[in-house]
C-alpha positions in Angstrom: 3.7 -0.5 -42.6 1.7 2.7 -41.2 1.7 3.4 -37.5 -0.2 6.0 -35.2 1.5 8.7 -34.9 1.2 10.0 -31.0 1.9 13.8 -31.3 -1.6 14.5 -32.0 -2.4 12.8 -28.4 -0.3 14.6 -26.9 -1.7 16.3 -23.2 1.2 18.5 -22.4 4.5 19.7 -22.5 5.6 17.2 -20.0 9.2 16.2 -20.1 10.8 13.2 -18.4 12.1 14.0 -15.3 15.5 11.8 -15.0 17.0 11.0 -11.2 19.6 8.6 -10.8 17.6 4.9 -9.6 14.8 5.4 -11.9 13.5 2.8 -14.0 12.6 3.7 -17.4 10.7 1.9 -19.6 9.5 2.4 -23.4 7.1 4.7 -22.4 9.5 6.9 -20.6 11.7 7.4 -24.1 8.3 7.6 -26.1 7.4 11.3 -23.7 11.0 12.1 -24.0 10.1 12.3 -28.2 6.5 13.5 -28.0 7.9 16.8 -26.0 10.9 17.6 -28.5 8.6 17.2 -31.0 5.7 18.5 -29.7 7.5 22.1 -29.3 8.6 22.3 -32.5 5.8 21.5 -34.1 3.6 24.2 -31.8 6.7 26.4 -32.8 5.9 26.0 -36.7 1.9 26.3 -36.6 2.1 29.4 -35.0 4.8 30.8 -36.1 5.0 29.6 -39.7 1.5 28.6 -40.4 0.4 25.7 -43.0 1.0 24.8 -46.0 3.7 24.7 -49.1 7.0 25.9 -47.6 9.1 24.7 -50.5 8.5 22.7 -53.9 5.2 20.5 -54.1 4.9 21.8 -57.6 1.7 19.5 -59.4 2.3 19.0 -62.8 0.4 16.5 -65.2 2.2 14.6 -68.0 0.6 12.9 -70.7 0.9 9.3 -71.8 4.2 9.2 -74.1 4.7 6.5 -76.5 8.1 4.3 -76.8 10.8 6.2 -78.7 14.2 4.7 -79.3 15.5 3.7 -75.8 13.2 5.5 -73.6 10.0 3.5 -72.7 6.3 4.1 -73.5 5.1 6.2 -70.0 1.7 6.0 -68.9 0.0 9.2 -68.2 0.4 10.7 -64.8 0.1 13.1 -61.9 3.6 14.3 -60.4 4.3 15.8 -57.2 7.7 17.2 -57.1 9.7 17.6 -54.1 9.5 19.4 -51.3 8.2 20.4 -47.8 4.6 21.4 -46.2 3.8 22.1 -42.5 0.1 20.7 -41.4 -2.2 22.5 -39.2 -0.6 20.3 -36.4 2.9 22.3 -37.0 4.4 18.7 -38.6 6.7 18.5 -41.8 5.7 17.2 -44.7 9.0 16.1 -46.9 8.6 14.4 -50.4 12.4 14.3 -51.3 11.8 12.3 -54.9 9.0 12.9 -57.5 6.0 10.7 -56.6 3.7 9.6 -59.4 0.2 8.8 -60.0 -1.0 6.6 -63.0 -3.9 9.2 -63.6 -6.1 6.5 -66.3 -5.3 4.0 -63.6 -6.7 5.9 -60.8 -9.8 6.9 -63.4 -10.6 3.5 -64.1 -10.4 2.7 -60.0 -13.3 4.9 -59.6 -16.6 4.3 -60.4 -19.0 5.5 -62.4 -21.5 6.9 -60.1 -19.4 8.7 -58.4 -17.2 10.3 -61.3 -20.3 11.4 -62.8 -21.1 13.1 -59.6 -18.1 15.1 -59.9 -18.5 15.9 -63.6 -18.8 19.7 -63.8 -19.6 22.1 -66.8 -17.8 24.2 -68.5 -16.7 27.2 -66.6 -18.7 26.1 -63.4 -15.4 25.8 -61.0 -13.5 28.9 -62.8 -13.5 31.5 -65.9 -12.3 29.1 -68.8 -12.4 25.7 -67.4 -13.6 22.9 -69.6 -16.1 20.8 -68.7 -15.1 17.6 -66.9 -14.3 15.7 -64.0 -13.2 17.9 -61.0 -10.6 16.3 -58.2 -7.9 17.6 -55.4 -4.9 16.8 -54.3 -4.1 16.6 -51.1 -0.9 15.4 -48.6 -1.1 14.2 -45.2 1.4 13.1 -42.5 1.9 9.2 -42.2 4.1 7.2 -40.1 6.0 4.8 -41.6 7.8 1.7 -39.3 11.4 0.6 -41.4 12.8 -2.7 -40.4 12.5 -5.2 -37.7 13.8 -5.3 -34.3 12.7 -8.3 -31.6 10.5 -7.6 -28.8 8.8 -8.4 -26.2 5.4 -9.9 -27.2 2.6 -7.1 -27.0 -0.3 -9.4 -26.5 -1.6 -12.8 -25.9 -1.8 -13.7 -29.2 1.5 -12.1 -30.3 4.1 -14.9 -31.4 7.2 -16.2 -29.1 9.3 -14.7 -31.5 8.0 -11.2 -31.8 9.5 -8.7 -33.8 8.6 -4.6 -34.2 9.6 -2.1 -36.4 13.1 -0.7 -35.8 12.4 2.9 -36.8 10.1 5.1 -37.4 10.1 7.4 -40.2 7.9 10.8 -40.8 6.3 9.8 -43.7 3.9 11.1 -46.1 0.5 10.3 -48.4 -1.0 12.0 -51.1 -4.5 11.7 -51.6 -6.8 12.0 -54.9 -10.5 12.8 -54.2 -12.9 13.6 -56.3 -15.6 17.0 -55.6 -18.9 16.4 -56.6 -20.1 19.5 -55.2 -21.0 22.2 -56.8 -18.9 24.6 -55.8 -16.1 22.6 -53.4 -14.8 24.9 -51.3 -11.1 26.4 -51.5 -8.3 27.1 -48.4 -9.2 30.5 -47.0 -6.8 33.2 -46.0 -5.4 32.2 -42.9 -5.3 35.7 -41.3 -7.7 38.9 -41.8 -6.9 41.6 -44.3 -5.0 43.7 -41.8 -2.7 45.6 -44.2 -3.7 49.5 -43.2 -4.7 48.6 -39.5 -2.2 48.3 -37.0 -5.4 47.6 -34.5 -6.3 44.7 -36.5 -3.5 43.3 -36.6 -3.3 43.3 -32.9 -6.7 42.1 -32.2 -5.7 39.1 -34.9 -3.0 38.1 -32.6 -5.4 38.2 -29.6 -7.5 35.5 -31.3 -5.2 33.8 -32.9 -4.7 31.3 -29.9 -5.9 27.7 -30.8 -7.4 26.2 -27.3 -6.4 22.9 -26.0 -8.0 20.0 -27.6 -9.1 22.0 -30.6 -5.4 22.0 -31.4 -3.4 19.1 -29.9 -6.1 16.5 -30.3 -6.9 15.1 -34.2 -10.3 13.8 -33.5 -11.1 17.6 -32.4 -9.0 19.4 -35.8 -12.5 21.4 -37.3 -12.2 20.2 -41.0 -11.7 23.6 -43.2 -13.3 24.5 -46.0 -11.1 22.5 -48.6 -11.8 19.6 -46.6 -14.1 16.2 -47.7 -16.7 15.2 -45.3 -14.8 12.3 -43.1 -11.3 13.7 -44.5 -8.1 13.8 -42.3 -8.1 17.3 -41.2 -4.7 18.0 -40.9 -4.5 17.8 -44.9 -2.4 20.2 -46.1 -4.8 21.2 -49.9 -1.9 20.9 -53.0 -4.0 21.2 -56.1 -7.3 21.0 -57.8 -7.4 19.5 -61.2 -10.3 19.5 -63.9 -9.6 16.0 -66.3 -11.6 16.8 -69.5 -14.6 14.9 -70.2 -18.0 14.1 -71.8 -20.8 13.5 -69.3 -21.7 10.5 -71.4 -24.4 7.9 -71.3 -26.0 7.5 -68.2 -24.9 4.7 -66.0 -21.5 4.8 -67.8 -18.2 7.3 -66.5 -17.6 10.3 -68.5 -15.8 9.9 -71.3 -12.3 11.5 -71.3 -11.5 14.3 -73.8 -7.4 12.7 -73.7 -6.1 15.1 -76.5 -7.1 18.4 -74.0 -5.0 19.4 -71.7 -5.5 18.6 -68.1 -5.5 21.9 -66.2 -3.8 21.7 -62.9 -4.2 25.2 -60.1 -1.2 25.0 -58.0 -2.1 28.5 -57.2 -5.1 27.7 -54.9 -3.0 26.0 -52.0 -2.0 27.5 -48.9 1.9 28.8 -48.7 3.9 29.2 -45.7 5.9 32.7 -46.5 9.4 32.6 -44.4 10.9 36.0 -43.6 13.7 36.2 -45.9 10.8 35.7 -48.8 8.7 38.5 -46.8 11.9 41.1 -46.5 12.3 40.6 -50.4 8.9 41.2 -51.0 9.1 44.3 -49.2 12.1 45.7 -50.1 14.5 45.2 -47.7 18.0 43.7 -48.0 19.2 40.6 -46.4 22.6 40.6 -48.3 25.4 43.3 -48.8 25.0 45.9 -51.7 28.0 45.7 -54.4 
Protein backbone atom coordinates (compact mmCIF):
# COMPACT_ATOMS: atom_id res chain seq x y z
CA UNK A 1 0.00 0.00 0.00
CA UNK A 2 1.91 3.23 -1.54
CA UNK A 3 1.05 6.64 -0.34
CA UNK A 4 2.04 10.32 -1.51
CA UNK A 5 4.66 11.33 0.04
CA UNK A 6 4.19 15.26 1.04
CA UNK A 7 7.87 16.50 1.24
CA UNK A 8 7.99 17.23 -2.27
CA UNK A 9 4.86 19.75 -1.67
CA UNK A 10 6.34 21.20 0.72
CA UNK A 11 6.11 25.49 0.57
CA UNK A 12 8.40 26.37 3.37
CA UNK A 13 10.29 25.87 6.37
CA UNK A 14 7.30 26.52 8.42
CA UNK A 15 7.31 24.98 11.81
CA UNK A 16 4.25 24.66 14.20
CA UNK A 17 4.04 27.26 16.42
CA UNK A 18 2.76 25.54 19.89
CA UNK A 19 0.90 27.94 22.65
CA UNK A 20 -0.83 26.51 25.49
CA UNK A 21 -5.02 26.44 24.33
CA UNK A 22 -4.30 25.53 20.86
CA UNK A 23 -6.13 22.89 19.11
CA UNK A 24 -4.14 20.73 16.98
CA UNK A 25 -5.33 18.61 14.62
CA UNK A 26 -3.65 15.98 12.07
CA UNK A 27 -2.51 18.53 10.04
CA UNK A 28 -0.77 20.33 12.69
CA UNK A 29 1.52 16.96 13.45
CA UNK A 30 1.80 16.34 9.52
CA UNK A 31 3.98 20.24 9.30
CA UNK A 32 5.52 19.34 12.50
CA UNK A 33 7.20 16.12 10.11
CA UNK A 34 7.34 17.83 6.70
CA UNK A 35 9.84 20.61 8.45
CA UNK A 36 12.22 18.07 10.30
CA UNK A 37 12.32 16.36 7.30
CA UNK A 38 12.30 18.87 4.97
CA UNK A 39 15.79 20.36 6.58
CA UNK A 40 17.42 17.40 6.36
CA UNK A 41 16.74 16.46 3.33
CA UNK A 42 17.74 20.31 1.86
CA UNK A 43 20.82 19.53 4.16
CA UNK A 44 21.79 16.24 2.08
CA UNK A 45 21.09 17.59 -1.64
CA UNK A 46 23.26 20.30 -1.09
CA UNK A 47 25.62 19.24 0.91
CA UNK A 48 26.04 15.58 -0.08
CA UNK A 49 24.55 15.51 -3.56
CA UNK A 50 22.77 12.37 -5.25
CA UNK A 51 23.33 9.25 -5.71
CA UNK A 52 24.96 5.84 -4.28
CA UNK A 53 26.25 6.69 -0.74
CA UNK A 54 26.81 3.05 0.21
CA UNK A 55 26.29 -0.52 -1.34
CA UNK A 56 23.58 -0.80 -4.32
CA UNK A 57 26.02 -3.05 -5.97
CA UNK A 58 24.03 -4.63 -9.41
CA UNK A 59 25.03 -7.95 -10.03
CA UNK A 60 23.37 -10.56 -12.46
CA UNK A 61 23.18 -14.29 -11.65
CA UNK A 62 22.35 -16.90 -13.95
CA UNK A 63 19.58 -19.51 -13.69
CA UNK A 64 21.18 -22.48 -11.53
CA UNK A 65 19.87 -25.86 -11.65
CA UNK A 66 18.84 -28.04 -8.39
CA UNK A 67 21.86 -29.55 -6.79
CA UNK A 68 21.56 -31.74 -3.71
CA UNK A 69 19.57 -29.56 -1.16
CA UNK A 70 19.76 -26.23 -2.58
CA UNK A 71 16.89 -25.50 -5.10
CA UNK A 72 16.92 -24.79 -8.93
CA UNK A 73 17.06 -20.56 -8.94
CA UNK A 74 15.70 -18.72 -11.72
CA UNK A 75 17.91 -16.27 -13.34
CA UNK A 76 17.99 -12.89 -11.80
CA UNK A 77 18.97 -9.23 -11.29
CA UNK A 78 20.23 -8.35 -7.52
CA UNK A 79 20.43 -5.20 -5.90
CA UNK A 80 22.42 -5.41 -2.84
CA UNK A 81 22.03 -3.34 0.08
CA UNK A 82 22.47 -0.03 0.74
CA UNK A 83 21.73 3.72 0.75
CA UNK A 84 21.17 6.56 -2.15
CA UNK A 85 20.13 10.18 -1.60
CA UNK A 86 17.60 11.61 -4.58
CA UNK A 87 17.82 14.92 -6.07
CA UNK A 88 15.14 15.80 -3.44
CA UNK A 89 17.96 15.19 -0.48
CA UNK A 90 15.75 11.82 0.60
CA UNK A 91 17.29 8.36 1.65
CA UNK A 92 17.07 5.66 -0.25
CA UNK A 93 17.72 2.34 2.09
CA UNK A 94 17.45 -1.28 0.62
CA UNK A 95 18.60 -3.26 3.89
CA UNK A 96 18.11 -6.98 2.17
CA UNK A 97 19.05 -8.04 -1.40
CA UNK A 98 16.07 -7.43 -3.66
CA UNK A 99 15.65 -9.67 -6.73
CA UNK A 100 14.31 -9.52 -10.16
CA UNK A 101 13.37 -12.76 -12.15
CA UNK A 102 15.23 -11.26 -15.26
CA UNK A 103 13.36 -14.09 -18.11
CA UNK A 104 10.33 -13.21 -16.16
CA UNK A 105 10.55 -9.48 -16.66
CA UNK A 106 11.73 -10.38 -20.49
CA UNK A 107 8.77 -12.27 -21.26
CA UNK A 108 6.56 -9.26 -19.57
CA UNK A 109 7.73 -7.11 -22.26
CA UNK A 110 6.66 -7.06 -25.59
CA UNK A 111 8.06 -7.58 -28.60
CA UNK A 112 7.78 -4.23 -30.26
CA UNK A 113 9.16 -2.61 -27.77
CA UNK A 114 12.24 -5.01 -26.98
CA UNK A 115 13.09 -4.90 -30.47
CA UNK A 116 13.24 -1.20 -30.16
CA UNK A 117 15.75 -1.39 -27.62
CA UNK A 118 17.89 -4.01 -29.38
CA UNK A 119 21.22 -2.45 -30.03
CA UNK A 120 24.34 -3.65 -32.09
CA UNK A 121 27.35 -4.71 -31.21
CA UNK A 122 29.57 -2.05 -29.72
CA UNK A 123 26.84 0.73 -30.36
CA UNK A 124 26.33 1.68 -26.42
CA UNK A 125 30.26 0.97 -25.52
CA UNK A 126 33.78 -0.42 -26.84
CA UNK A 127 33.08 -4.33 -26.49
CA UNK A 128 29.48 -4.58 -25.87
CA UNK A 129 27.60 -7.40 -27.52
CA UNK A 130 24.82 -6.87 -29.40
CA UNK A 131 21.42 -7.09 -27.60
CA UNK A 132 18.75 -5.69 -25.63
CA UNK A 133 19.79 -2.50 -23.66
CA UNK A 134 17.86 -1.54 -20.14
CA UNK A 135 18.54 0.56 -16.72
CA UNK A 136 18.04 0.32 -13.45
CA UNK A 137 16.80 2.73 -11.60
CA UNK A 138 15.53 3.36 -7.61
CA UNK A 139 13.03 5.83 -6.55
CA UNK A 140 11.58 6.88 -3.18
CA UNK A 141 8.05 5.24 -2.28
CA UNK A 142 5.99 5.50 0.71
CA UNK A 143 4.83 2.61 2.13
CA UNK A 144 1.63 2.61 4.83
CA UNK A 145 2.32 -0.67 7.55
CA UNK A 146 -0.71 -1.71 9.46
CA UNK A 147 -4.09 -0.44 10.35
CA UNK A 148 -5.18 2.01 12.78
CA UNK A 149 -9.23 3.28 12.98
CA UNK A 150 -10.15 6.60 11.89
CA UNK A 151 -12.34 8.93 11.32
CA UNK A 152 -13.99 8.38 7.85
CA UNK A 153 -12.25 10.61 5.14
CA UNK A 154 -15.11 10.80 2.75
CA UNK A 155 -18.68 10.19 2.02
CA UNK A 156 -18.26 6.97 0.78
CA UNK A 157 -15.61 5.83 3.33
CA UNK A 158 -17.11 2.96 5.55
CA UNK A 159 -18.51 3.37 9.35
CA UNK A 160 -15.72 1.43 10.31
CA UNK A 161 -12.75 3.15 8.75
CA UNK A 162 -9.41 2.19 9.27
CA UNK A 163 -5.85 3.87 7.92
CA UNK A 164 -2.51 2.86 7.90
CA UNK A 165 -0.72 2.96 11.19
CA UNK A 166 2.79 3.95 9.95
CA UNK A 167 4.44 5.06 7.42
CA UNK A 168 7.53 3.77 6.28
CA UNK A 169 10.32 5.38 3.70
CA UNK A 170 10.20 2.95 1.21
CA UNK A 171 11.76 2.24 -1.91
CA UNK A 172 11.21 0.87 -5.83
CA UNK A 173 13.42 -0.21 -8.29
CA UNK A 174 12.52 0.23 -11.79
CA UNK A 175 13.63 -1.82 -15.06
CA UNK A 176 13.18 0.26 -18.35
CA UNK A 177 14.19 -0.50 -21.37
CA UNK A 178 16.29 2.39 -23.93
CA UNK A 179 15.41 2.21 -27.30
CA UNK A 180 17.36 5.14 -28.14
CA UNK A 181 20.24 5.25 -29.77
CA UNK A 182 22.46 6.50 -27.66
CA UNK A 183 20.38 6.93 -24.11
CA UNK A 184 21.91 9.30 -22.26
CA UNK A 185 24.10 8.73 -19.06
CA UNK A 186 24.18 10.94 -15.37
CA UNK A 187 26.44 13.92 -16.00
CA UNK A 188 29.01 15.26 -13.60
CA UNK A 189 27.20 17.01 -11.09
CA UNK A 190 29.67 19.92 -10.79
CA UNK A 191 32.20 21.60 -13.47
CA UNK A 192 35.75 20.54 -13.81
CA UNK A 193 37.09 23.06 -11.28
CA UNK A 194 40.27 21.18 -10.16
CA UNK A 195 43.09 23.99 -11.07
CA UNK A 196 40.59 27.06 -10.58
CA UNK A 197 39.89 28.31 -7.32
CA UNK A 198 37.63 31.00 -9.34
CA UNK A 199 35.61 28.27 -10.69
CA UNK A 200 35.03 26.76 -7.97
CA UNK A 201 33.60 29.87 -6.46
CA UNK A 202 31.51 30.88 -9.35
CA UNK A 203 30.11 26.98 -9.15
CA UNK A 204 28.95 27.71 -5.74
CA UNK A 205 27.28 30.95 -6.90
CA UNK A 206 25.06 28.94 -9.22
CA UNK A 207 24.75 26.18 -7.46
CA UNK A 208 21.40 27.49 -5.79
CA UNK A 209 18.26 25.43 -6.96
CA UNK A 210 15.28 28.11 -6.93
CA UNK A 211 12.01 27.44 -5.30
CA UNK A 212 9.72 25.28 -7.14
CA UNK A 213 12.46 23.94 -9.38
CA UNK A 214 13.60 22.24 -6.21
CA UNK A 215 10.81 21.58 -3.62
CA UNK A 216 8.09 20.91 -6.06
CA UNK A 217 8.17 17.13 -8.11
CA UNK A 218 6.03 18.13 -10.89
CA UNK A 219 8.76 21.02 -11.55
CA UNK A 220 12.20 18.33 -10.96
CA UNK A 221 13.72 18.92 -14.87
CA UNK A 222 14.20 15.18 -15.86
CA UNK A 223 18.24 14.75 -16.37
CA UNK A 224 19.74 13.18 -18.98
CA UNK A 225 19.48 9.47 -17.74
CA UNK A 226 15.96 10.01 -17.39
CA UNK A 227 12.87 8.26 -19.67
CA UNK A 228 10.37 10.62 -21.14
CA UNK A 229 7.45 10.62 -18.38
CA UNK A 230 10.06 9.07 -15.71
CA UNK A 231 9.90 10.07 -11.97
CA UNK A 232 12.62 12.59 -11.80
CA UNK A 233 13.86 12.17 -8.63
CA UNK A 234 15.31 8.63 -9.85
CA UNK A 235 18.43 8.04 -8.56
CA UNK A 236 20.28 6.03 -12.19
CA UNK A 237 21.94 2.41 -10.60
CA UNK A 238 22.96 0.49 -13.64
CA UNK A 239 22.71 -0.05 -17.35
CA UNK A 240 22.59 -3.56 -18.50
CA UNK A 241 23.06 -5.07 -22.18
CA UNK A 242 21.05 -8.87 -22.14
CA UNK A 243 22.54 -10.60 -25.12
CA UNK A 244 20.51 -11.22 -28.02
CA UNK A 245 19.65 -11.94 -31.69
CA UNK A 246 17.51 -9.34 -33.36
CA UNK A 247 15.38 -12.14 -34.74
CA UNK A 248 12.46 -12.49 -37.06
CA UNK A 249 10.52 -9.58 -37.31
CA UNK A 250 7.39 -9.33 -35.32
CA UNK A 251 8.95 -11.69 -32.79
CA UNK A 252 11.39 -10.50 -29.48
CA UNK A 253 15.06 -10.98 -29.91
CA UNK A 254 16.21 -14.06 -29.16
CA UNK A 255 18.35 -14.29 -26.04
CA UNK A 256 22.05 -15.44 -26.40
CA UNK A 257 21.52 -17.23 -22.38
CA UNK A 258 25.07 -18.91 -22.43
CA UNK A 259 26.80 -15.06 -22.70
CA UNK A 260 27.26 -13.19 -19.98
CA UNK A 261 24.96 -10.36 -19.12
CA UNK A 262 27.16 -7.32 -18.76
CA UNK A 263 26.11 -5.10 -15.94
CA UNK A 264 28.05 -0.98 -15.62
CA UNK A 265 27.73 -0.19 -12.06
CA UNK A 266 30.26 2.33 -12.86
CA UNK A 267 27.92 4.77 -14.80
CA UNK A 268 25.82 5.92 -11.66
CA UNK A 269 26.20 8.86 -9.70
CA UNK A 270 28.12 8.48 -6.13
CA UNK A 271 27.77 10.64 -3.29
CA UNK A 272 31.61 10.92 -1.90
CA UNK A 273 31.53 11.68 2.04
CA UNK A 274 34.58 13.50 3.54
CA UNK A 275 36.28 10.84 5.23
CA UNK A 276 36.27 8.95 1.58
CA UNK A 277 37.54 12.57 0.09
CA UNK A 278 40.47 13.05 2.97
CA UNK A 279 41.65 9.40 2.06
CA UNK A 280 41.62 10.10 -1.42
CA UNK A 281 43.69 12.99 -0.83
CA UNK A 282 46.02 12.02 1.53
CA UNK A 283 45.12 13.13 4.63
CA UNK A 284 44.74 11.14 7.95
CA UNK A 285 41.61 10.81 9.85
CA UNK A 286 43.22 8.19 12.33
CA UNK A 287 46.40 8.17 14.52
CA UNK A 288 49.77 7.00 12.90
CA UNK A 289 51.30 3.79 14.83
Amino acid sequence: MASKDTLPLLEGPDRVHYATGVLLGAEDFQAEQDYHRGRLARALAYAMGYGTLAGLAVEHQPAQPAAGDDPARPERLVVQPGLAIDRLGRLLEVNRPRCLDLDQWYRAQSPQLLRQAWHDADSLWSGAPAGVAADLFVRFEVCGRGKTPAFAGTAFDSFDSVTAARLRDGFAVELLLRQESNPGLPQPQWPDFAESPASLRDAIYNAWREGTAHSLLAELAPLAEHLPGQDASSVFLARLLLPADQGPIGQRPLRRLTETVPVRNDWRPFVVTANALARWLGIGVTADR
